[in-house]
N, C-alpha and C positions, 0 to 999 in steps of 0.2 A: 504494500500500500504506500503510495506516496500523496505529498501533499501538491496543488496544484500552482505550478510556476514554480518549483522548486528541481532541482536536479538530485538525483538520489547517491549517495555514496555508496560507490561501485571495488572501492580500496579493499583489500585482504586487511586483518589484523597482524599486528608483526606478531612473529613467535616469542621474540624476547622485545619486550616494551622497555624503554627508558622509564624512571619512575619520576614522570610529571603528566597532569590531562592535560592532552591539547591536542592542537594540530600541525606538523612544523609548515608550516610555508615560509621558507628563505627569503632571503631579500632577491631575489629574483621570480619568487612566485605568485602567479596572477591569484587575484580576486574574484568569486569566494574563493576559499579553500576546502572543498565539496572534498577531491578527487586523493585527498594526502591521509595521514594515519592520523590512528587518536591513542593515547592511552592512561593511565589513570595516574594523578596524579600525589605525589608524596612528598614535595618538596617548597618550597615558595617562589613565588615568581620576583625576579628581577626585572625592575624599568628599565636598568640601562643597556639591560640587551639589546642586542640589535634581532631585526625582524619581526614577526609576530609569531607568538611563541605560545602563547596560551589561548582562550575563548571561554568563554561563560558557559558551566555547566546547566544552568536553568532560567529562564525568565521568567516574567509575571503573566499569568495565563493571559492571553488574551481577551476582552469581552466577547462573549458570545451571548445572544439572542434566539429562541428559539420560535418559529411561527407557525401557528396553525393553519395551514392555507389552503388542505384540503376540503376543495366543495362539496364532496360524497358523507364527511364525519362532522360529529360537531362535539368540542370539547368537552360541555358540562349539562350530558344529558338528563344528567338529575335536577335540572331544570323545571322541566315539563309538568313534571308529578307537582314540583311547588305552584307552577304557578296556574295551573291546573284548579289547584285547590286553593288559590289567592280571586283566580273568579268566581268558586264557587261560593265564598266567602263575601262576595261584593265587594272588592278592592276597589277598582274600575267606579263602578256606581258611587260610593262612600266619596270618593275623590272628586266626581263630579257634582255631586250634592253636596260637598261642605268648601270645596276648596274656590276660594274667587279671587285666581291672582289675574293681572292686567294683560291685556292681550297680546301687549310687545314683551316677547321674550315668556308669557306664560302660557302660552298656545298649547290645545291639546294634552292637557295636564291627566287627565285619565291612560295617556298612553304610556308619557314617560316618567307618573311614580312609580306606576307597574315595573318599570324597565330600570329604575334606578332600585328599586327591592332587589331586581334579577340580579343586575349588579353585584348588590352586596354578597346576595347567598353564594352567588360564585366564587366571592373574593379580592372584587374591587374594594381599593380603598381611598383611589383619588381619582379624579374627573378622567383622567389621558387611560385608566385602567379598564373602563365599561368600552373602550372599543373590541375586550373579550367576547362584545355580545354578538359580535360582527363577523369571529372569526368562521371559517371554516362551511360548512351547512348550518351556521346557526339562522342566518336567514332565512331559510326553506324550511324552518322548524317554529318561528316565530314571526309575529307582525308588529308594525310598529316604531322597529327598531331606528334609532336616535343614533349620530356620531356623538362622538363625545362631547365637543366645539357646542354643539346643540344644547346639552344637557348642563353643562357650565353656564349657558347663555339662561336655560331655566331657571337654575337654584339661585342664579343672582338677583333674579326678581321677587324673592321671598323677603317678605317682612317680619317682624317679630310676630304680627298678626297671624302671618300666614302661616307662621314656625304653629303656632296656638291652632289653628283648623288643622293642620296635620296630627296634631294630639289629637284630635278627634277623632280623624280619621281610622287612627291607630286603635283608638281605642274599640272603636266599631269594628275592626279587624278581627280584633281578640276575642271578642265577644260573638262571632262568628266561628270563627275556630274553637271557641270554646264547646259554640252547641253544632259542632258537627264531628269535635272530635277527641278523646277522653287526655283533654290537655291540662284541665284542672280538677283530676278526679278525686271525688273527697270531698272537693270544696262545700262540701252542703251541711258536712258534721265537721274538719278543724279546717281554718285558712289562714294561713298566716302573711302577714304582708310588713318586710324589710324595707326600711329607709335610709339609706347611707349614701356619704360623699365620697367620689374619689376623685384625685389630681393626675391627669395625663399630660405626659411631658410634649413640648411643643419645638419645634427647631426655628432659629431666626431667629431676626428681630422686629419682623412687620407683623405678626402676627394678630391679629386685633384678640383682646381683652387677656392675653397671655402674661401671668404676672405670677410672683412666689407664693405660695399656699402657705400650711401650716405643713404643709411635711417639705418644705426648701426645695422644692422642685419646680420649676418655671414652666406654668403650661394653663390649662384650662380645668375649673373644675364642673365634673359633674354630677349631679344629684341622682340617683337613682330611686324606682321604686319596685320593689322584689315580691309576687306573688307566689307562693307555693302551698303543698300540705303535704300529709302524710305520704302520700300516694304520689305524688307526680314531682316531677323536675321543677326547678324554680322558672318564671317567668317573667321578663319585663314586660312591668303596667305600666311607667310613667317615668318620664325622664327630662332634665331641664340640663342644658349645655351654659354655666356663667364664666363668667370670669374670675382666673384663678387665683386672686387674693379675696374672693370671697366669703365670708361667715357662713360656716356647715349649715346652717338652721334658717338664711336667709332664702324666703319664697317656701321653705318648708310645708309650712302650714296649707298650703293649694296645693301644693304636690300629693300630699296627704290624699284632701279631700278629694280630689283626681282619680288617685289609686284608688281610694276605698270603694266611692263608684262605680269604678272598672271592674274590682273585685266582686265585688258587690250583681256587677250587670253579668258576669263569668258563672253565678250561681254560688257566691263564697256566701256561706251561714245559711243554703235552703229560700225555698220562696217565701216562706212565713218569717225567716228572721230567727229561727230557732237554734241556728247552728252558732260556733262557737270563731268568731273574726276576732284574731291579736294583730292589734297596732306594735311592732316592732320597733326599737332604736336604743342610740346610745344616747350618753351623756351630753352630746352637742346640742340635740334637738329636744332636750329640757327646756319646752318652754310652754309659754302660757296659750300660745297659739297653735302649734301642734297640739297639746293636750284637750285646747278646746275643739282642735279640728275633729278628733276620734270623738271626744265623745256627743258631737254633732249626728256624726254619724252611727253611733250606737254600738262601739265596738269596746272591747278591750282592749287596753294598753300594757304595756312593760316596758318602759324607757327609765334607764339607771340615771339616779337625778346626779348631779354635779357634785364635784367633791366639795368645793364652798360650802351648800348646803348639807351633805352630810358629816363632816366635822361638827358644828354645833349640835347634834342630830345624836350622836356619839356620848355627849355629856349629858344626857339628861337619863336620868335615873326610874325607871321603870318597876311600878309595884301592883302587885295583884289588888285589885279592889273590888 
C-alpha cells in the first residue's frame, strides 16, 4: 500500500546497520531521500556534520475528516423511531400553536424545532454541527430539512419571550410522552421533583452573561428541574439558562411552580391528588418563595435550611411537655 504522490522505498535493509536512524544522503545526494537506507538509531546527532544525516522519526498526525456522503445510507437511523414519536406527541402542532416568532428569520418554525430536536438527539452541539442532518440519505428519509446558515438565522430571532413559549412547548411534549409512554411510571403513588444549579464552563471572552459562579469556574449557570420516582429514570421538567454569577435561588420560585405543573400534568400524585409529590432541594433554595411556591401547589417539601439558621437552632434546649 502506498500513499498517493508519494514514491515508495524500494532500498534493501543493510545486514549490519550503523547505530544511528536515519537516512544517509551525502552531500551529493538528491532530494527526497526515498531510495537510501534507514537504521535505528543509538547515538546523538551532531549539527556540525556535514550533509543530512538524520530525519524525524514521527510527526503530528495529520487532521483528518471523515464524510458521510453516501446517498444509499444515512448515518443516524435511530432517528426515525424518535421523531416518529415527536409527531405523535404533537411536536409540530405544540410549536405552531404557542410559538409567534416574527416572520424575518422565524419562518416555518414547526419544521425547524423539529429539526433542531433531531439535531440534538444525534449529537449536535453547535449551529455548523446539524449539517449531520444532511448527510448521506438522510434527505430521502426526512423533510424539511434546514442548512445550518438557516437554523442560526432562526435561533437569533428568539427573544426571552420566545425562550418562555418554548417552555411551553416543552412542557406539552412531556406530557404527551408521558401519556403514551411509561416514562413517569409510579408517578401516581411517589414523585419526586429535584431543583439544582449547575455552572458550565464557557471558552472566550465575548460570550454574553459568562461570569464566575460560586464554584470559580467562568461560564453560564443553569437551573435545572429533575422529575422522577421509584420506577423510572429521572427527567427534565424545566430548565432556565442565567448568567453565571448568578444567586442559586434567583427565578427559583417559577421554576418551581413550572415543574410542579408539569409534574403534576405527567400524572405525579394520581388524578385526585392523592399520591405523594416531594419538592426537592438544598440549602441555597431556603427561601420564602420556593417554600411558598410548593406549598401553593400542595406538595411536600424537604429543603435542608441554611447553616445560619441552624446554628441558633442547635442551642435551644428541648423538653418533653
Amino acid at each position: 500500500m502506498t500513499v498517493a504522490g508519494v514514491e515508495p522505498v524500494t532500498a534493501p535493509l543493510s545486514p549490519d546497520p550503523p547505530s544511528r536512524l536515519g537516512c544517509w544522503a551525502g552531500r551529493n545526494a538528491r532530494m527526497p531521500c526515498c531510495a537510501k537506507r534507514m537504521w535505528l538509531a543509538k547515538d546523538t546527532f551532531h549539527p556540525h556534520q556535514e550533509g543530512i544525516r538524520e530525519m524525524q522519526d514521527s510527526h503530528a498526525p495529520v487532521e483528518v475528516s471523515a464524510v458521510f456522503d453516501d446517498p444509499n445510507l444515512v448515518s443516524c437511523a435511530g432517528l426515525a423511531p424518535v421523531l416518529a414519536l415527536a409527531q405523535r406527541c404533537g411536536l409540530a402542532e405544540l410549536v405552531a400553536g404557542k410559538l409567534t416568532l416574527p416572520t424575518t428569520g422565524g419562518a416555518n418554525a414547526p419544521l425547524k424545532v423539529p429539526a433542531l430536536v433531531a439535531g440534538m438527539v444525534a449529537g449536535a452541539d453547535s449551529i455548523n454541527d446539524m449539517d449531520l442532518l444532511r448527510h448521506g440519505g438522510m434527505d430521502r428519509l426526512f423533510t424539511g430539512i434546514r442548512a445550518p446558515s438557516t437554523m442560526g438565522t432562526f435561533l437569533r430571532a428568539f427573544t426571552f419571550g420566545h425562550v418562555r413559549q418554548l417552555d411551553s412547548v416543552a412542557a406539552g411534549l412531556l406530557t404527551g410522552l408521558a401519556a403514551r409512554t411509561p416514562l413517569l411510571a409510579g408517578a401516581e403513588q411517589v414523585c419526586w421533583v429535584d431543583i439544582d444549579d449547575t455552572i458550565r464552563a464557557t471558552d472566550g471572552y465575548a460570550k454574553q452573561g459568562a461570569g464566575f459562579g460560586y464554584s470559580g469556574v467562568k461560564g453560564l449557570n443553569a437551573l435545572l428541574a429533575i422529575v422522577s420516582t421509584p420506577l423510572s429514570r429521572p427527567v427534565v421538567a424545566a430548565t432556565r439558562l442565567r448568567a453565571g454569577k448568578t444567586n442559586s435561588a434567583r427565578g427559583a420560585s417559577r421554576l418551581v411552580a413550572d415543574a410542579l405543573t408539569t409534574a403534576k400534568a405527567c400524572g405525579a400524585g394520581g388524578p385526585g391528588g392523592e399520591g405523594l409529590v416531594v419538592l426537592r432541594a438544598e440549602s441555597a433554595f431556603y427561601t420564602h418563595d420556593v417554600i411558598a411556591a410548593a406549598r401553593r401547589a400542595k406538595v411536600s417539601f424537604s429543603i435542608m435550611p441554611t447553616f445560619a439558621l441552624c446554628r441558633p437552632w442547635a442551642g435551644i434546649r428541648w423538653q418533653a411537655g
